[in-house]
C-alpha positions as a printed NumPy array, in Angstrom:
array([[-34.226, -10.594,  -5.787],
       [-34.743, -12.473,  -2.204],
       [-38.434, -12.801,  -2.965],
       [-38.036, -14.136,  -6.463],
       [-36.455, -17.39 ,  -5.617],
       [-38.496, -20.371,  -5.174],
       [-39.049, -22.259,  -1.333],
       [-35.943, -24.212,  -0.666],
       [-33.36 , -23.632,  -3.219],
       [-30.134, -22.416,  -2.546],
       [-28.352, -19.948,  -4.741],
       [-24.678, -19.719,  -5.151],
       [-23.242, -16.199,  -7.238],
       [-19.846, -15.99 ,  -7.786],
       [-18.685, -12.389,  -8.69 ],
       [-15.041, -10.764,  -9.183],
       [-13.138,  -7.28 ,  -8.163],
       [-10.125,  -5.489,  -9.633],
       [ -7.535,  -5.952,  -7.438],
       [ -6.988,  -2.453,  -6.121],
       [ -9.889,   0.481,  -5.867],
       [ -7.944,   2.095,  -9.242],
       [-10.2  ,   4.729,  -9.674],
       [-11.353,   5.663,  -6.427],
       [ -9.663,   8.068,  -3.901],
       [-12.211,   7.232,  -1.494],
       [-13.719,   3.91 ,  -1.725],
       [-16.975,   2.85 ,  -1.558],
       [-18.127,  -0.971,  -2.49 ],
       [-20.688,  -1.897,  -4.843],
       [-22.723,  -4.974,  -6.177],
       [-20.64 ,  -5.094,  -9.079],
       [-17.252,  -4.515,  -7.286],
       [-17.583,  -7.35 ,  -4.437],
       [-15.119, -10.111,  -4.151],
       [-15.712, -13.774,  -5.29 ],
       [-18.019, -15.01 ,  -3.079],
       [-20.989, -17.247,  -1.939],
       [-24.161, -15.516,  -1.346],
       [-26.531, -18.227,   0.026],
       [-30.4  , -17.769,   0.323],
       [-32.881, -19.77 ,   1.393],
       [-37.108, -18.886,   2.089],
       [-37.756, -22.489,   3.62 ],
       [-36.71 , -23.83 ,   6.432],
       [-36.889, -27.348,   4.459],
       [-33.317, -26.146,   3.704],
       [-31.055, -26.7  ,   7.357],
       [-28.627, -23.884,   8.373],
       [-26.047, -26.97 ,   7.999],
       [-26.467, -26.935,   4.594],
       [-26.085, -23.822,   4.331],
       [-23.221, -23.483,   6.746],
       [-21.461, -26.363,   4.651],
       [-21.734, -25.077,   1.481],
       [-20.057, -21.676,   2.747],
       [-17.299, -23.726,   3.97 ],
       [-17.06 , -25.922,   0.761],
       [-16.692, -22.841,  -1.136],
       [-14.091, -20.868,   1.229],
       [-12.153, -23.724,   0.771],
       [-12.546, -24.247,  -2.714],
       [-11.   , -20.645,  -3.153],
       [ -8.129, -21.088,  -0.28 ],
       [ -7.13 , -24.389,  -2.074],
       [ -7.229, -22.437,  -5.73 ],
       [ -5.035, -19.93 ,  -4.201],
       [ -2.739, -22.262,  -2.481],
       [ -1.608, -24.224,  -5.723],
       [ -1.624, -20.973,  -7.791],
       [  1.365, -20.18 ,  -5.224],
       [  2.797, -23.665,  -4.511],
       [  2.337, -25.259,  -8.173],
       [  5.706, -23.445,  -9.905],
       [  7.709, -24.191,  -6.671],
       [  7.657, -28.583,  -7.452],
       [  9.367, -30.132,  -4.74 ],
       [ 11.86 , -27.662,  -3.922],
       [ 10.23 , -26.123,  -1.435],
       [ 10.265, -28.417,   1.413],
       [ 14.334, -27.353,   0.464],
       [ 13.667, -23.891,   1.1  ],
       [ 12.111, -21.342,   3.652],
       [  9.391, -19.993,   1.589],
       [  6.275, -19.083,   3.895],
       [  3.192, -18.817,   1.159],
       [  0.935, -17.384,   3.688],
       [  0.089, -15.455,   6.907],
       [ -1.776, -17.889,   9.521],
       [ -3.607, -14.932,  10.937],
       [ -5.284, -13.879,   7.701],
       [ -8.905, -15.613,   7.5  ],
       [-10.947, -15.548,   4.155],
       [-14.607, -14.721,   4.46 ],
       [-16.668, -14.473,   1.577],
       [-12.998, -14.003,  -0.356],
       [-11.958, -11.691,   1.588],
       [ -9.157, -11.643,   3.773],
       [ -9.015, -10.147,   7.762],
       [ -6.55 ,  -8.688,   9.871],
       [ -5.598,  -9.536,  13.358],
       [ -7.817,  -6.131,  14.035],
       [-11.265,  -6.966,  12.094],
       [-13.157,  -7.089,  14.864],
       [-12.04 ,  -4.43 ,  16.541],
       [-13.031,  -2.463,  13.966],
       [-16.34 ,  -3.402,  14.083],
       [-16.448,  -2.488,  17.303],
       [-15.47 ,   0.883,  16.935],
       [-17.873,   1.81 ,  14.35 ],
       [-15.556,   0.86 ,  11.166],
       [-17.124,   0.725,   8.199],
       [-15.925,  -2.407,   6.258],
       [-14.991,  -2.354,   2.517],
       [-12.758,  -4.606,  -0.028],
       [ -9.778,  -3.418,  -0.875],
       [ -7.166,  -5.434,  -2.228],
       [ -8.362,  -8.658,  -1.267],
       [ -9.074,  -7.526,   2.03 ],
       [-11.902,  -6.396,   4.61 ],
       [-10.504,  -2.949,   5.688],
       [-11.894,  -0.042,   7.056],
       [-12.486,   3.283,   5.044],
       [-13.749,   5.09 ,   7.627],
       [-15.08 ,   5.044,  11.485],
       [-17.895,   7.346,  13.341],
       [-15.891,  10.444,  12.309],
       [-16.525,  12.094,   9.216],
       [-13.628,  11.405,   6.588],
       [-12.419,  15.001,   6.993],
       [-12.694,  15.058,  10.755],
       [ -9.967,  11.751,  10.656],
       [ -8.185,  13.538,   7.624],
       [ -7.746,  16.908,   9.775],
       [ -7.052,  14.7  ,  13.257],
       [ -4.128,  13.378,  11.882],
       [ -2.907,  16.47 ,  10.384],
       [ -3.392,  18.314,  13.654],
       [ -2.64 ,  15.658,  16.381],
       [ -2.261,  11.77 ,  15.508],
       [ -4.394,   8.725,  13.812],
       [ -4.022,   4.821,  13.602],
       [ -4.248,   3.379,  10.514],
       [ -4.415,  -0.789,  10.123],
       [ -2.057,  -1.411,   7.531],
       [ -1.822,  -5.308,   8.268],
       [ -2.494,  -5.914,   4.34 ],
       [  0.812,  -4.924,   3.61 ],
       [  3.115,  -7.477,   2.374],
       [  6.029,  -8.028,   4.706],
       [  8.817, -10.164,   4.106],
       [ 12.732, -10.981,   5.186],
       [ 15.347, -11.603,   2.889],
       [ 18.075, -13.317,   4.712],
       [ 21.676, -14.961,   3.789],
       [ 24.988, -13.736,   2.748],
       [ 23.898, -12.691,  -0.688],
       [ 20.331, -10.592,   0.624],
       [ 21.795,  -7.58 ,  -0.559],
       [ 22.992,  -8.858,  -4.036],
       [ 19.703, -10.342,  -4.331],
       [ 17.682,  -6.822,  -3.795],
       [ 19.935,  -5.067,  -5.693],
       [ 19.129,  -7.493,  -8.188],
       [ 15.799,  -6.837,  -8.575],
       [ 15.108,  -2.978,  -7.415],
       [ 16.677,   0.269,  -8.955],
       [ 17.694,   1.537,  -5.092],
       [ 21.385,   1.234,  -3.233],
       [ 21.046,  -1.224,  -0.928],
       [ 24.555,  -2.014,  -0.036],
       [ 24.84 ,   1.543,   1.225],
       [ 22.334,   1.031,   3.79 ],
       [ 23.414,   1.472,   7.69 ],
       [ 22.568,  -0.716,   9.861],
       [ 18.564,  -0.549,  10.479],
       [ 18.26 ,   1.958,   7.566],
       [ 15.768,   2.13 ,   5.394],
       [ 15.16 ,   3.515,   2.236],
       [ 11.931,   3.685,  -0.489],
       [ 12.467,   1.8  ,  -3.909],
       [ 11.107,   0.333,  -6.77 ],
       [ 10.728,  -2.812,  -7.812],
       [ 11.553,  -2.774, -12.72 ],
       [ 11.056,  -4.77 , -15.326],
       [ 13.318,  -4.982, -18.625],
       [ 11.493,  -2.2  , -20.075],
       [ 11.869,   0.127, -17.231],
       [  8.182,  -0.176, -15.917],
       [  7.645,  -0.058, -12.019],
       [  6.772,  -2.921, -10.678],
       [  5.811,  -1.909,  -7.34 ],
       [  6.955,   0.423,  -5.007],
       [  8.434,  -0.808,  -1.194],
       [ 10.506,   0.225,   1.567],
       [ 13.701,  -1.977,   1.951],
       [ 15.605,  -1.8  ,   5.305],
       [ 18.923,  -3.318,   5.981],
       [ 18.344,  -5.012,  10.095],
       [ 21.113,  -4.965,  12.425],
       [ 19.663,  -8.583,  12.974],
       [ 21.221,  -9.623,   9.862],
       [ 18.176,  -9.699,   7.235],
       [ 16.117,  -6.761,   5.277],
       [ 13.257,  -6.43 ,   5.873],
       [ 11.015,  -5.682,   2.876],
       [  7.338,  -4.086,   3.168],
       [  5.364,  -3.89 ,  -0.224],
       [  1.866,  -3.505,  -1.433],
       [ -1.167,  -5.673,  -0.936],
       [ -2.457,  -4.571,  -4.023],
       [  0.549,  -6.283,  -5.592],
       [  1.432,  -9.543,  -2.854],
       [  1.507, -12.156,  -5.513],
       [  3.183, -10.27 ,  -7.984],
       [  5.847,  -9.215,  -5.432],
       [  5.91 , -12.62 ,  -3.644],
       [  6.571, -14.518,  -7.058],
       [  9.224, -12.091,  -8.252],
       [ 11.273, -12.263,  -5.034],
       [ 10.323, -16.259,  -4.713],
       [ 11.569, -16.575,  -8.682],
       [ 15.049, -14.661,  -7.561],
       [ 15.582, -16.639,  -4.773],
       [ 15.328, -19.86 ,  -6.779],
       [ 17.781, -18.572,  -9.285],
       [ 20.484, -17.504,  -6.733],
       [ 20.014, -20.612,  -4.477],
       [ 20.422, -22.461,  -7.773],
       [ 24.134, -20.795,  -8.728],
       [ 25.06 , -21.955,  -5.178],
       [ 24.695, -18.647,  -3.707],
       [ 23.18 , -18.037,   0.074],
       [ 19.76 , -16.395,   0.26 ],
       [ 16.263, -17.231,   1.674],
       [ 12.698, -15.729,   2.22 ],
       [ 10.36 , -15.714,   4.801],
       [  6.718, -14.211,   5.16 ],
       [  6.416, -12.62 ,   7.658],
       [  3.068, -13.113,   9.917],
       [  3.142,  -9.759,  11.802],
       [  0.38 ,  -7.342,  11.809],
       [  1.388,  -3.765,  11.087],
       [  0.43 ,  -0.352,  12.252],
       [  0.738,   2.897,  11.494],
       [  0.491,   5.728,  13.852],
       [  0.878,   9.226,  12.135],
       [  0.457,  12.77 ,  13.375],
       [  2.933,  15.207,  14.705],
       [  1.975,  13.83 ,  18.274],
       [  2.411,   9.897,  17.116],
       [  5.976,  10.192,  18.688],
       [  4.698,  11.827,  22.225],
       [  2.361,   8.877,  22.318],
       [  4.782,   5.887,  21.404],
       [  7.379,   7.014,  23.971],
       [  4.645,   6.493,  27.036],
       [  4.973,   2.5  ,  26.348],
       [  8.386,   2.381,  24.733],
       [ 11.968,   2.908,  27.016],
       [ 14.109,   3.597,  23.599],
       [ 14.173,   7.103,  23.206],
       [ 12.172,   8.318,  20.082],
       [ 14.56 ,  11.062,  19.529],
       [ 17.057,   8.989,  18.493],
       [ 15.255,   7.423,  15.509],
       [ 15.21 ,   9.751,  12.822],
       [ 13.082,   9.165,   9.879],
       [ 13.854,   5.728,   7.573],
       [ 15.382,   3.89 ,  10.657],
       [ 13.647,   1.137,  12.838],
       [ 14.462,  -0.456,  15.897],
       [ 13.036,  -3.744,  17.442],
       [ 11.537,  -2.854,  21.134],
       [  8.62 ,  -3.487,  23.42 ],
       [  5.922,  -1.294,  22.851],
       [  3.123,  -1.076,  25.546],
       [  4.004,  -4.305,  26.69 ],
       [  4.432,  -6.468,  23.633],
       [  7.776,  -7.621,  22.478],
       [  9.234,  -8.243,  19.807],
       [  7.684,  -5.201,  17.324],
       [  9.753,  -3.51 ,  14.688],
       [  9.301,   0.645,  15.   ],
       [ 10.23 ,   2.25 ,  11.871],
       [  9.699,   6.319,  11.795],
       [  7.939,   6.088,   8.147],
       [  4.432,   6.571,   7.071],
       [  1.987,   7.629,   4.172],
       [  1.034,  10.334,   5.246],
       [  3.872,  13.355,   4.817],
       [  3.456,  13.364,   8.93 ],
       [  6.095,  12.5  ,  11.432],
       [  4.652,   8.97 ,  12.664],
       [  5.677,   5.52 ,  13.042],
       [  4.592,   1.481,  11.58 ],
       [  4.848,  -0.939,  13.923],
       [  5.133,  -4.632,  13.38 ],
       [  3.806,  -6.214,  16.065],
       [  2.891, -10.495,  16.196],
       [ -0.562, -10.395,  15.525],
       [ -1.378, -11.837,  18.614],
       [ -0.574,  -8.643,  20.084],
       [ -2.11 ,  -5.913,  17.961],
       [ -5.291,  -5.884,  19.494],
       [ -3.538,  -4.968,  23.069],
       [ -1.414,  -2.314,  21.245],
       [ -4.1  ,  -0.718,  19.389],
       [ -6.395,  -0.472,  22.582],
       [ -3.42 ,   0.81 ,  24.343],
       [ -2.7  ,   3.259,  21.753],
       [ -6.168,   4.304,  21.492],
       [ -6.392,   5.212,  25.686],
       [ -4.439,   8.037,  24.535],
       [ -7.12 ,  11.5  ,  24.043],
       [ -4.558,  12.506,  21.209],
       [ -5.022,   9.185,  19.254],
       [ -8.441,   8.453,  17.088],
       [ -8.791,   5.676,  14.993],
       [ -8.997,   6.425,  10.757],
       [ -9.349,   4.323,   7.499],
       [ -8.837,   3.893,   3.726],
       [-10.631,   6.864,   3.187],
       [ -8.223,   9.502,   5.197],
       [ -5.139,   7.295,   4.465],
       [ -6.095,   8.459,   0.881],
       [ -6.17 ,  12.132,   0.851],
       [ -3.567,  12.671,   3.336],
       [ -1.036,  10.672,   1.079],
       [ -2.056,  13.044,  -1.999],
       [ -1.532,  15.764,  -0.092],
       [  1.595,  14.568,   0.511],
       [  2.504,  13.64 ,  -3.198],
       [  2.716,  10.425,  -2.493],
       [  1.489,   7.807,  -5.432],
       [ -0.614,   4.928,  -5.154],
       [  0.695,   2.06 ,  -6.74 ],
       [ -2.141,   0.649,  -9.962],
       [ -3.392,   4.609,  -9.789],
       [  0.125,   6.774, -10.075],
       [  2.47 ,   4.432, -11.611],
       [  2.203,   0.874, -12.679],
       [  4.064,  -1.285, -15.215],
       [  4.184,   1.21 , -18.047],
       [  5.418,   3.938, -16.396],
       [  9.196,   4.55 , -15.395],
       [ 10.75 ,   5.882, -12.254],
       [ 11.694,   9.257, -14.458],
       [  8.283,   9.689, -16.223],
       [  6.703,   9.053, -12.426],
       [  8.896,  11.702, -11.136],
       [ 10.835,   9.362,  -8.984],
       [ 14.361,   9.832, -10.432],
       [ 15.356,   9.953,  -6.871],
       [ 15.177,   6.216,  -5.977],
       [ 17.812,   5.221,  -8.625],
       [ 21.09 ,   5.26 ,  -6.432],
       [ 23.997,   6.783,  -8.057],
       [ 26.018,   4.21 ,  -7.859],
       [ 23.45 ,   1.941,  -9.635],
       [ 23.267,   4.907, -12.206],
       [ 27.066,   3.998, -12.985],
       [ 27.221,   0.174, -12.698],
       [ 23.637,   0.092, -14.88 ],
       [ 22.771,  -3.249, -12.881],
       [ 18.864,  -2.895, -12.393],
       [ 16.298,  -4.24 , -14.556],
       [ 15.451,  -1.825, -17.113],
       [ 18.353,   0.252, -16.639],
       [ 19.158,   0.66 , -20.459],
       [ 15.633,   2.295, -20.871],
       [ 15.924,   4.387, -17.361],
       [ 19.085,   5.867, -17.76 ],
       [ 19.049,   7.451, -20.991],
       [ 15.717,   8.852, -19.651],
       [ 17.404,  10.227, -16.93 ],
       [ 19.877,  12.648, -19.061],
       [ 17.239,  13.541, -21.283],
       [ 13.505,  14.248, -21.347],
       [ 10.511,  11.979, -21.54 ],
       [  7.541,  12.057, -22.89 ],
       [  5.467,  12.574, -19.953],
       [  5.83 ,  13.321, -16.274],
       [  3.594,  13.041, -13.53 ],
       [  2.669,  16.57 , -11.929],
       [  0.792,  17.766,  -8.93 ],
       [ -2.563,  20.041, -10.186],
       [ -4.67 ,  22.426,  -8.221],
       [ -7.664,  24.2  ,  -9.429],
       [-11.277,  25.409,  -7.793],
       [-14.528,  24.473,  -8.206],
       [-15.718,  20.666,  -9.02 ],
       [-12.745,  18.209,  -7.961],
       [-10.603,  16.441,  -9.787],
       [-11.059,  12.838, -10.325],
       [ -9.292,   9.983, -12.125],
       [ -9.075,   9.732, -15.772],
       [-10.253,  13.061, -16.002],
       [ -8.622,  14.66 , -19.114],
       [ -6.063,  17.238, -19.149],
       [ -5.869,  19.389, -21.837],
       [ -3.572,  22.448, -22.817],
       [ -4.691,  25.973, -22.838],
       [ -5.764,  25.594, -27.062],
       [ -8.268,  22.908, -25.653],
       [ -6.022,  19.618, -27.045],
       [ -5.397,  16.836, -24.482],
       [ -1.99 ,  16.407, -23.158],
       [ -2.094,  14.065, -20.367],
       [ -4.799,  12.315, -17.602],
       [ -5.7  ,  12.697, -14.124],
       [ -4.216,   9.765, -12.078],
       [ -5.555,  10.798,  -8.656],
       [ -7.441,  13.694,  -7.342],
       [ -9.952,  15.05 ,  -4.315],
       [-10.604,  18.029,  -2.435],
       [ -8.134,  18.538,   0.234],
       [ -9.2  ,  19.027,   3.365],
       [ -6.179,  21.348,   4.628],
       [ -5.69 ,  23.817,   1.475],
       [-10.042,  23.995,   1.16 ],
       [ -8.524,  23.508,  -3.151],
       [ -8.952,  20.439,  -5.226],
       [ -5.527,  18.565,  -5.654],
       [ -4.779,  15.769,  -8.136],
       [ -1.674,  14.093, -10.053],
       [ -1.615,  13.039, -13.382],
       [  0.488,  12.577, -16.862],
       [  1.021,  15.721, -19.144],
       [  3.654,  15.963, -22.134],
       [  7.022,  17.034, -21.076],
       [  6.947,  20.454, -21.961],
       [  3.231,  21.544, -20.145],
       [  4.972,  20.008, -16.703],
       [  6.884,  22.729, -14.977],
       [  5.5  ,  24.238, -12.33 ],
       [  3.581,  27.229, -12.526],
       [  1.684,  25.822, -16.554],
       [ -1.667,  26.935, -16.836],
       [ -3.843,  24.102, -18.065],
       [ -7.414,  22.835, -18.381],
       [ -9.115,  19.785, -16.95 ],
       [-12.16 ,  18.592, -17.719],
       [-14.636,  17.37 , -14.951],
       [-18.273,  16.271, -15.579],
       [-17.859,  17.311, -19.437],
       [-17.062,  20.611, -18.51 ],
       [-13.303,  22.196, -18.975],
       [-12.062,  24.29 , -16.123],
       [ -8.885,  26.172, -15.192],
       [ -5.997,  24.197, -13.596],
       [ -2.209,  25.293, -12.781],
       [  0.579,  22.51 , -12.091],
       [  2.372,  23.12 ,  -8.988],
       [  5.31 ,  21.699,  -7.351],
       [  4.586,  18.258,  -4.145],
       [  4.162,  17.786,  -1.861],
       [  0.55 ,  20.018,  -1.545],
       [  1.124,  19.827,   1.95 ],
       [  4.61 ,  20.207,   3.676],
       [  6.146,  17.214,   4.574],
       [  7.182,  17.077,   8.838],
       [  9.312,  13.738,   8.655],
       [ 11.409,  13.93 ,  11.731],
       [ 15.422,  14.577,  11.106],
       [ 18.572,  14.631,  13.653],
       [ 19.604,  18.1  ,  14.159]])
C-alpha cells in the first residue's frame, strides 16, 4: 500500500474498534480492529517531518477535544459547582489509544502491545501465555490493571447514592469492606459489574470496568446531579491512581517484604491504605481476577513504576498480560463484562443471584428489582453454566445444542485451560439443560462434539479467610 502512493502526499485513515475484545479470550489486534487513528505516510522528503509531526498532533487533539465535550457537554455550567474529575492526567492518547503510568515499562520488558478497551495494554511478555498462566497459578504474577475505572463517592448520602444505583448492601459494609456488585437498569439488565468498598476515610471507593468508563462515569455523574439537586450531600471524584494487581498464592509473601501492616490481618474484600516499598499513600485490597489469593494496589501513578520494579526484584514475581489475565479468570468462573453478561442479561439468568443483598431483596429498592425478584423465586429462561469437553476448544458464539441436536443456548467464553489440560467455556442454555452434570453438544468448526455442564469455579478458588 506504502508503494502505491504518489511522492509527497500525505495520507490520513481513520478506522474504529469495538470497545472491548468481545469475542476473543486471547487477543490479538488486526487491521480491521485498530483504534481511530492517523496513519501518516510520506515517500518524499518534499514533505518535512513537521508536517507530519503537526498533523499527528492536530488529529490527537481533534479526538481528545471530541471526547472532552462528549463528557463535559450534558454537565452546562454546573460543574465548576461540583467535584467531577472527567479525566486521569496520567493517561496519554497515542494514535487513540490511551497509556498507563507503566507503558513503557512494558516495552521494556518484552510486552507485547495490543488495544483493548481504549487502551495500549499488554497481552503477553517473553513468556509463553501458558508459562504466565501456570506462574501465577503456582507462585505469583503482576498484572497492569491501570485501565480500570476508579472513582470516590463521598458525602453524607454516598451510601444512599450506591444503593441507589447497584443491586448490592452497601450500608452493611464494615469499615474498609468491600464487596462485588452490579450496576441495573429498569429492566433488570447488568450494567456493569464493580467492587464497592466502604473506606474508614469516609468515602467508597468504587473500581469498575474500562470497557464500560463512560457508561459508568455518566450513570454515577447523572445520580450525583439528581441527589445534589434534592439538597442532599454527595460528590465524585476520579481518581488518578494507577492500579496493580499482584496474584498468586505467594503475592502475600512478597507484599509483606515492603509493607509493615501485617498481611494476615487483611482477609479477602478488605483494603487498607499503607506504604508499600516505599510509596505512600496506596490502597491494598486482598481481591483479584484470578480465583488466587493476591492483592490490587492503588498506587499515584507517579509511583508505579518504582513499585512494579520493586515488585519484580522478587524471583517469585514475573510479569503477565491480557492474555493470562483471561484464562485464569475463566478458570475461575469469573465473567467478563460485554462477553458473560451485558445489558440483557440479569443477575439471576448470569448466575449471580448472590450480589442482590437480602435486605435489598425485601425493601425492592434497586433498579430493575420488579423484573429481578420474581426471577429470583422462580426459574428463568436461561442461565449461564460452566462447560468442559475434549478435543477442539470452545470458543465464543459457538452453539450449544441438546443431546437431539436442537440449539439451546451459546458459548459466551471458552479456551483450553492450562491447569485441567480440558477445554472450559461459559455460556447460556435453557433452564432445564443447566444443572450440573447435563450432557450436551457444542459445535466447533461446524462440527458437533460432546460437552457436560459442570459446576465454577473450574479451578478452586484460594481467596485468603480469617481462621
Amino acid at each position: 500500500m506504502r508503494k502505491s502512493l504518489r511522492p509527497s502526499r500525505v495520507r490520513l485513515s481513520f478506522k474504529s474498534q469495538p470497545a472491548l475484545w468481545a469475542s476473543r479470550p486471547f487477543p490479538i489486534p488486526s487491521r480491521l480492529e485498530r483504534p481511530v487513528q492517523a496513519e501518516v505516510w510520506t515517500t518524499s522528503p518534499s514533505v518535512p517531518g513537521r508536517v507530519v509531526a503537526s498533523v499527528c498532533r492536530l488529529h490527537q487533539l481533534r479526538v481528545t477535544m471530541q471526547r472532552t465535550v462528549r463528557v463535559v457537554a450534558p454537565l452546562g455550567f454546573r460543574l465548576q459547582a461540583q467535584p467531577l474529575v472527567q479525566s486521569r492526567p496520567f493517561s496519554s492518547v497515542q494514535d487513540g489509544l490511551r497509556r498507563t503510568p507503566l507503558y513503557d515499562f512494558h516495552l521494556a520488558h518484552g510486552g507485547k502491545m495490543v488495544a483493548f478497551a481504549g487502551w495500549s495494554l499488554p497481552v503477553q511478555y517473553r513468556d509463553s501465555h501458558v508459562d504466565s498462566h501456570l506462574h501465577t497459578r503456582r507462585h505469583c504474577s503482576l498484572f497492569d490493571v491501570s485501565h480500570m475505572l476508579q472513582t470516590k463517592i463521598f458525602g453524607c448520602d454516598r451510601v444512599r447514592l450506591m444503593e441507589s444505583i447497584v443491586v448490592g448492601d452497601i450500608a452493611e459494609l464494615r469499615p474498609n469492606q468491600g464487596t462485588l456488585s452490579l450496576f441495573t437498569n429498569e429492566a433488570g439488565g447488568i450494567l456493569d459489574d464493580l467492587i464497592v468498598t466502604n473506606t474508614s476515610e469516609g468515602h467508597l471507593y468504587v473500581v469498575s470496568n474500562a470497557g464500560c468508563w463512560d457508561k459508568d462515569l455518566a450513570l454515577m455523574q447523572d445520580k450525583v446531579r439528581e441527589f445534589q439537586n434534592r439538597g442532599l450531600d454527595v460528590g465524585l471524584e476520579v481518581i488518578d491512581n494507577a492500579l496493580l494487581a499482584l496474584q498468586g498464592p505467594t503475592a502475600a509473601q512478597v507484599l509483606q517484604a515492603g509493607v509493615t501492616d501485617d498481611m494476615r490481618k487483611l482477609p479477602f474484600m478488605t483494603s487498607a491504605v499503607m506504604e508499600v516499598f516505599g510509596v505512600s499513600g496506596c490502597r491494598v485490597t486482598r481481591c483479584g481476577y484470578t480465583g488466587e489469593d493476591g492483592v490490587e494496589i492503588s498506587v499515584p501513578a507517579a509511583g508505579a513504576v518504582h513499585l512494579a520494579t520493586a515488585l519484580l526484584k522478587n524471583p517469585e514475581v514475573k510479569l503477565a498480560g491480557l492474555a493470562a489475565r483471561d484464562s485464569l479468570r475463566l478458570e475461575a468462573g469469573l465473567c467478563l463484562y460485554g462477553n458473560d453478561i451485558d445489558e440483557h442479561t440479569t443477575p439471576v439468568e448470569g448466575s449471580l443471584s448472590w450480589t442482590v443483598g437480602k435486605r435489598r431483596r425485601v425493601a425492592m429498592d434497586f433498579p430493575g428489582a420488579k423484573i429481578i425478584i420474581p426471577q429470583l423465586k422462580g426459574e428463568v429462561q436461561r442461565r449461564r453454566v460452566g462447560l468442559i469437553c475434549e478435543g477442539a476448544p470452545m470458543r465464543a458464539h459457538s452453539p450449544i445444542l441438546n443431546t437431539e441436536g436442537a440449539v439451546i443456548g451459546t458459548v459466551t467464553s471458552g479456551c483450553p485451560s492450562p491447569s485441567l489440560k480440558k477445554n472450559v467455556a461459559m455460556g447460556y442454555v435453557a433452564f432445564k439443560y443447566s444443572r450440573p452434570g447435563t450432557q450436551l453438544l457444542v459445535e466447533v468448526r461446524r462440527k458437533q462434539q460432546m460437552t457436560v455442564v459442570s459446576k465454577m469455579p473450574f479451578v478452586p478458588t484460594k481467596y485468603y479467610t480469617l481462621k
